[in-house]
N, C-alpha and C positions, 0 to 999 in steps of 0.2 A: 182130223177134220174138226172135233171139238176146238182143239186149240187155236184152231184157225179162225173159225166161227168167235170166240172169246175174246181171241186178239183182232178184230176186224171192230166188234161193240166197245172194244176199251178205246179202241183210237177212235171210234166217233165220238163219242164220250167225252175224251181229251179235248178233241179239239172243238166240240161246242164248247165245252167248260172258259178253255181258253180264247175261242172270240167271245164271251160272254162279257170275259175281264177286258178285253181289248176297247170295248168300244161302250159306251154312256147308253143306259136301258134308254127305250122309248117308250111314251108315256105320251098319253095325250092332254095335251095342257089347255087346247080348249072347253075340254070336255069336262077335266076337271073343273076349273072355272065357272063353269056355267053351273056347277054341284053346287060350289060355292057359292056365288054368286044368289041362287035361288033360296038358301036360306034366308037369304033378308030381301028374298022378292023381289030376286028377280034386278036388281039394280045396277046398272051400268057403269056406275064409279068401281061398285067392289070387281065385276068382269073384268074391267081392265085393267084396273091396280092387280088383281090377280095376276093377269096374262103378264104383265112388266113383270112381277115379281120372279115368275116360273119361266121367263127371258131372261133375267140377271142371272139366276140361278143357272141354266144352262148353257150360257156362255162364260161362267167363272169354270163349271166342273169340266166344259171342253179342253179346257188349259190345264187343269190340277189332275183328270181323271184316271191318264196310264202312273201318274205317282204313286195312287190310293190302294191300297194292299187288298189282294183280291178278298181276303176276309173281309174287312170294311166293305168294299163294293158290295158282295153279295148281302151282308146283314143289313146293309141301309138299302139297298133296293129292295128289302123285304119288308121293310119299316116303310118307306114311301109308298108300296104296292097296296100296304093296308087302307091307304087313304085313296087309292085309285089312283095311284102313280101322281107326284109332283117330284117335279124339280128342286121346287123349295127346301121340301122338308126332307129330301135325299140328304141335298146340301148340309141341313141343317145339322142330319146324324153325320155324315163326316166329322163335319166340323167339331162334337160332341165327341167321337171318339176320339180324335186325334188330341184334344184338350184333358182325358180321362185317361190317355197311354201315357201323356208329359207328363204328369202327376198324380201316381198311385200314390193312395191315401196309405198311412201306417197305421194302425189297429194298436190302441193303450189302455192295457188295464189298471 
């Protein structure tokens, strides 16, 4: 019975894990925006140059997203999450590690 019970939470587990990786976090990109947006009062130019920004962003990672290795995914929606979820700055760490995997640095004494 235990083992059944164990093996029933492993495979919930599994398969949240893996639609996690399947599919791009949701984040509210209004909401964010208007965070933003209200440090400089509120201003309609930053709102909306926001909202384009965290739209580019979420339709480049639509196309790139099932490439990105679920360890990338999961560390940069943790990175993004810190900020109250964008798109932008998801993008941004991607982009960051994938540029820091091409070229590990060598260490010289």
């Amino acid at each position: 019975m235990i083992f059944k019970l164990v093996s029933f939470f492993s495979a919930v587990l599994l398969s949240s894990v893996s639609a996690k990786a399947d599919s791009i976090p949701r984040y509210d990109p209004p909401a964010y925006c208007k965070k933003v947006s209200d440090v400089s009062g509120g201003a309609a130019v930053i709102y909306n140059g926001c909202l384009e920004m965290e739209q580019e962003a979420y339709d480049h990672l639509k196309v790139v997203w099932s490439g990105i290795s679920s360890n990338t995914q999961n560390y940069c929606d943790e990175v993004a999450r810190v900020s109250d979820g964008s798109y932008t700055i998801l993008k941004g760490c991607i982009e960051m590690e994938a540029d820091a995997a091409a070229s590990t640095p060598e260490f010289k004494f």
